[in-house]
N, C-alpha and C positions, 0 to 999 in steps of 0.2 A: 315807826314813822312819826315826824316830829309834824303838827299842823297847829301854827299859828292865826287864831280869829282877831280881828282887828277891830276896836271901837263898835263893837256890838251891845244893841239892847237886851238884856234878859228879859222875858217874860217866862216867870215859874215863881208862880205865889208859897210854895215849898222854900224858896232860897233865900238866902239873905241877899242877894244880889238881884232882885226882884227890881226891874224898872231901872236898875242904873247899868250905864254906857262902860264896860270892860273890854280890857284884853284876856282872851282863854287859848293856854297854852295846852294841846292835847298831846300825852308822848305815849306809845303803842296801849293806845284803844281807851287812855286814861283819863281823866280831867284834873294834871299836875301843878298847875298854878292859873291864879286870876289876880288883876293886879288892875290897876287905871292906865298904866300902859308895860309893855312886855317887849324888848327889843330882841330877845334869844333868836337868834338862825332857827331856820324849819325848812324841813322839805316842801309844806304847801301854807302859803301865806294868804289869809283871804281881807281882804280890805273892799268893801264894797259899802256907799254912800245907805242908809238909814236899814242898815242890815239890823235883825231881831233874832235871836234864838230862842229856842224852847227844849225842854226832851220832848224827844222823839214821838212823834205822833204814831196812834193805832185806829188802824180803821177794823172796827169789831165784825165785819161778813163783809166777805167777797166771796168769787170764783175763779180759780185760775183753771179749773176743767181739765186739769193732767189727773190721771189717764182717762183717754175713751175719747176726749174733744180736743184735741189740741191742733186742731182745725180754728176753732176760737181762740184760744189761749193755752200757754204752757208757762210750768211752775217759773224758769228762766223769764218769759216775757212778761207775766205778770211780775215778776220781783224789780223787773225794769221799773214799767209803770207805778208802783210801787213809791220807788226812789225818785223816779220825777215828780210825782207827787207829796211829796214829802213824806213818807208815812216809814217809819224802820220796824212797826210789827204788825203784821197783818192774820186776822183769823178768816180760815178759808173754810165755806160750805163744802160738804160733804158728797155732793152730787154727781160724783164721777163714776166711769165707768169699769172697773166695778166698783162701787161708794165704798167711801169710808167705813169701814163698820169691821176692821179688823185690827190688830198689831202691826202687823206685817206690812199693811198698804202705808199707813201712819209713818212708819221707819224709813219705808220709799221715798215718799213726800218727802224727809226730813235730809234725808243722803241726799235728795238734787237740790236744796234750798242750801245745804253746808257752806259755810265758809263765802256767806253774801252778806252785804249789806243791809239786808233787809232779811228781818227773824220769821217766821210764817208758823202758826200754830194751829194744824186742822184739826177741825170739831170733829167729833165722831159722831155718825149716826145713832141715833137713838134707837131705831128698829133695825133690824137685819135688810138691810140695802137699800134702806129710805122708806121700807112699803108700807108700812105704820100698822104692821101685823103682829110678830114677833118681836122680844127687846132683843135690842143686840147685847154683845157681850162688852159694855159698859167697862166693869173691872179689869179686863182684860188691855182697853185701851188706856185706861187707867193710867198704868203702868208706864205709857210712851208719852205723859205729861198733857195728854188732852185737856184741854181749859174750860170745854164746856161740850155739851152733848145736843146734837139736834139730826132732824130730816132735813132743813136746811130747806130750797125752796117748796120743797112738798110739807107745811106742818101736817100735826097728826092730826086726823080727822077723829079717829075712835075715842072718845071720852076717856072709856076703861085705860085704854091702853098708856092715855096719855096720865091718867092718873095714877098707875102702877110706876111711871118709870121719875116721877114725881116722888114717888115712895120709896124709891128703890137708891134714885140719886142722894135723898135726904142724909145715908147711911155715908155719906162722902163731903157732903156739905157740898156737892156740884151744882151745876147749873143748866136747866134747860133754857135752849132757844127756839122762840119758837115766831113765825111770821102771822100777823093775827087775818087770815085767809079762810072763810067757813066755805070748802070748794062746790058746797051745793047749791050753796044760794049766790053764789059767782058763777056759777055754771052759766056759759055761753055771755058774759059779761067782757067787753071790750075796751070798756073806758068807765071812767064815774059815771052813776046813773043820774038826772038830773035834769035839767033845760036843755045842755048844750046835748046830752047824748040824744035828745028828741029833733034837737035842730039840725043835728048833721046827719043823723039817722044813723047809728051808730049804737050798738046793741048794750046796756049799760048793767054794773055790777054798783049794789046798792051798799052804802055805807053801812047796811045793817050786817053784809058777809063780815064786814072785820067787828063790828061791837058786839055779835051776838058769839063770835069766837072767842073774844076777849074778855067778855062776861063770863063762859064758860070756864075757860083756862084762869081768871081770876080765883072762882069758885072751886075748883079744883085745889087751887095753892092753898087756899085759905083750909080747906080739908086736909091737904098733905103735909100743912106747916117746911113749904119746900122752900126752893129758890127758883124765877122762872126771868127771863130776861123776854121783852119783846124787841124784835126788832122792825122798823120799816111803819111805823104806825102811822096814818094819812088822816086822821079825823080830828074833826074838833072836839068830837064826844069822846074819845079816845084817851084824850089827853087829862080829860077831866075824869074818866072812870082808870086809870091809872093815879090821877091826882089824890082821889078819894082810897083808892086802896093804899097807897105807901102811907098817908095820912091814918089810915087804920094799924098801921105796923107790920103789912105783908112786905115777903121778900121780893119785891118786884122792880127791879129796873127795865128800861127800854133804851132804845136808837132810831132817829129818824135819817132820812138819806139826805143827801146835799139836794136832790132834783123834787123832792115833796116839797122843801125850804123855796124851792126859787121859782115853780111855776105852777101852772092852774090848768085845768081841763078847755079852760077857753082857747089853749094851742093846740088843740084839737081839731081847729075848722080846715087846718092844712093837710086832714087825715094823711099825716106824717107817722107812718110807724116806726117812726127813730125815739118817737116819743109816747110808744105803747111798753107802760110795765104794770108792773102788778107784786102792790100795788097799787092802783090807778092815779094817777095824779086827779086832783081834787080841786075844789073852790077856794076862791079867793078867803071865804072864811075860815075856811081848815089850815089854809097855808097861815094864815095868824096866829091863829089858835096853835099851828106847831112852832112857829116861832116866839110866841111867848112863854110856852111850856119848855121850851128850851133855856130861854132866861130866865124864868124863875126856878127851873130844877126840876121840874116832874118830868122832862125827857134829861137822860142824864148825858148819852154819851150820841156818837155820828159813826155811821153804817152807810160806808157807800153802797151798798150792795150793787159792787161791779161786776156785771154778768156779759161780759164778751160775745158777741154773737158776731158769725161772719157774713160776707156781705150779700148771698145769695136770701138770709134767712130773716134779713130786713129787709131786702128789695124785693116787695110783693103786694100785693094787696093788703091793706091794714087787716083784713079779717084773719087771713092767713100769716101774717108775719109775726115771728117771735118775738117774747118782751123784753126788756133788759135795757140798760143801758151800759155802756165801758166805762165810766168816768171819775175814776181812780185818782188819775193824772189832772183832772181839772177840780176836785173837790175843795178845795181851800180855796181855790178862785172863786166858785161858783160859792160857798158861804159866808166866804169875806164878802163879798158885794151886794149880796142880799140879806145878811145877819147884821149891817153895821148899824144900825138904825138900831136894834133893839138891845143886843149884848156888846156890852165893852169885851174886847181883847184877851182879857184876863179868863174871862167868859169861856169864850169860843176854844182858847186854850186849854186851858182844863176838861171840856167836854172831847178834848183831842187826844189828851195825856194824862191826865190823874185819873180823870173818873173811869175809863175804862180799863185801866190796870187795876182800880180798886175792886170791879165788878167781878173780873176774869182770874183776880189773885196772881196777878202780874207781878213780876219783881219791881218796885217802888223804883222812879229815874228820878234824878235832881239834878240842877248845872250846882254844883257844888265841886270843890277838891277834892281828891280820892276817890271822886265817884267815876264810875265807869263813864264815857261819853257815848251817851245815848242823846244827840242831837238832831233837829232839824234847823236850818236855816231859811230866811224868809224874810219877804218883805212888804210892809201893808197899805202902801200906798200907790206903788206905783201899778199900773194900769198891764195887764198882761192878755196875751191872746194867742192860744194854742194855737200852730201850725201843723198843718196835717204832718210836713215833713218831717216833725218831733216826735208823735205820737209812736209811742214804746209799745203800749199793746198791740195784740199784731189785730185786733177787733178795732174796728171804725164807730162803731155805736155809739155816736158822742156829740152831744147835740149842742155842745161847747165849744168844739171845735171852731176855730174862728171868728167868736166872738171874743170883744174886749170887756175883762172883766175887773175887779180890783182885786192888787195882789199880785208877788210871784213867790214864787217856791227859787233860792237857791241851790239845797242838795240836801243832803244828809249825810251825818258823823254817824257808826256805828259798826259793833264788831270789828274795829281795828283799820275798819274801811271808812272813805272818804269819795261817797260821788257826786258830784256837780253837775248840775240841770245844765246842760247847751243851748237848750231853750228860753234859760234865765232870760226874762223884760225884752 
């Protein structure tokens, strides 16, 4: 397949074609010529007014819930969402039913993801079915190219246990993920604890569940001389006791979500449980405090953590209704419109495409000749707003939905495939 890009902007601080306006001529899955303009026939010609490209975006934790939920989502509709999103590699939690924690299931995953546009690399459980008892057999998945090992949304509570597999990883140079969640002192917590969980009367989980987790799991690393990656971090002290360890020379990276980035506990007062996760969403100080650690580097990379839920399991009572959001498909809208203020472009990029291929020991993408096309396309200006009748995931949980935001996604180049957002602007 021959696909011609027309008078597009690179952004990829890797290229030499960094910021200037090309034609990119892609021939079966390649990136064979760049030129200031390219007149050659193609089967798919894209010419579209203040179009951008980049490689390929990764979003480092999702959920696509094959097998055991696919009531919420499956590997097929998550890969959709995926691609209207702009994202062509995505690392998926572990938390299905039965989880991750073997060869065998890994190879499953991999045979329905085959031969799509979008790559998909599930984590393995770090314990035997998430339950933070036993380690699982690590080496084993080893073997099917696993990128990083976690419990995924359940992290480990047990010290020891989290410490051993911190020890155990080191021997691989691997990587633990882990959500910084101390589930006991979250226990019965609904939202941030704070003024507004008093005002709406709303049961509150204190930001000390995630720094006293965080502390611990630092302290841990710092003993195991590992690698440990945080993802989903919500605090302002968060940011800065992550600041202070990479500053000391631990192996630590993190990820924050696009929905910690763009909102505040104060959307709370609608006890809307469209906007119950957990994380909790937090204060206007914390959302600062992560969007400036963003642009200065101590958060490195963006974790949608999209977690599909269907519509019986958010239509209920906020006490009762499950957390998560879908929002996969609206993440570059929702961090373009509330990151432009603090990071430039280049910024935002790189925390999309370099850094977390660097984290996970990704294969390096570049818009370069010869190099594979690993593309997204995209646009940063103009004003976009999901319609429900687009939405890919087959999960509604998306509090984006129909709002107008900045930004659109036009598709993605990759694996020899080419699909275009219908929902484009």
């Amino acid at each position: 397949m021959h696909i011609l890009i027309k008078q597009v902007t690179v952004i990829d601080k890797q290229s030499v074609y960094n910021n200037k306006i090309i034609d990119l001529l892609v021939i079966d899955g390649n990136i064979t010529k760049i030129a200031n303009v390219i007149s050659e026939k193609a089967d798919i010609i894209i010419a579209e007014n203040n179009l951008h490209i980049s490689c390929g975006w990764v979003d480092v934790f999702a959920d696509y819930c094959q097998p055991g939920y696919e009531q919420k989502e499956t590997i097929e509709s998550g890969i959709n969402a995926a691609a209207a999103g702009g994202y062509t590699d995505v690392l998926l939690a572990p938390n299905t039913q039965p989880a991750v924690s073997t060869k065998s299931i890994i190879e499953s995953l991999l045979h329905k993801a085959k031969d799509r546009a979008v790559t998909i690399y599930p984590m393995g459980c770090a314990t035997q079915n998430a339950e933070g008892k036993d380690i699982a057999e690590m080496h084993d998945m080893l073997n099917s190219n696993v990128l990083a090992f976690t419990d995924g949304w359940k992290p480990i509570q047990n010290a020891n246990i989290a410490l051993k597999i911190m020890q155990y990883i080191k021997a691989f140079d691997g990587t633990l993920v882990q959500i910084p969640i101390d589930t006991h002192l979250s226990s019965g917590g609904l939202m941030n604890e704070g003024i507004n969980s008093t005002k709406f009367g709303i049961a509150g989980t204190p930001a000390l569940a995630e720094t006293i987790f965080l502390h611990r799991d630092i302290e841990l690393l710092r003993y195991a001389e590992s690698r440990l990656h945080v993802t989903g971090i919500s605090t302002a002290a968060s940011v800065e006791m992550i600041r202070n360890a990479k500053s000391e020379g631990l192996s630590i990276t993190c990820s924050v979500t696009p929905y910690h980035l763009a909102l505040t506990d104060d959307i709370l007062n609608t006890y809307n449980s469209i906007y119950k996760v957990s994380p909790p969403l937090r204060t206007e100080k914390d959302r600062i405090a992560l969007l400036l650690g963003l642009a200065d580097g101590t958060i490195d990379c963006i974790a949608t953590h999209h977690k599909p839920q269907e519509w019986d399991a958010k239509t209920k009572e906020f006490e009762y209704a499950t957390d998560g959001m879908a929002i996969q498909e609206s993440a570059f809208n929702v961090l373009r419109h509330y990151s432009k203020n603090y990071l430039s472009i280049e910024q935002l990029i790189d925390s999309l495409t370099v850094l977390p291929r660097s984290i996970f020991k990704m294969e390096p993408q570049s818009i370069d000749i010869g190099k594979k096309a690993c593309i997204t396309l995209f646009n940063l200006d103009d004003d976009n707003m999901l319609q429900i009748q687009n939405v890919k995931s087959k999960s509604k949980n998306n509090p984006f939905i129909g709002k107008k935001l900045s930004g659109s996604v036009y598709g993605i180049i990759n694996n020899g495939l080419c699909i275009i957002n219908k929902g484009y602007r």
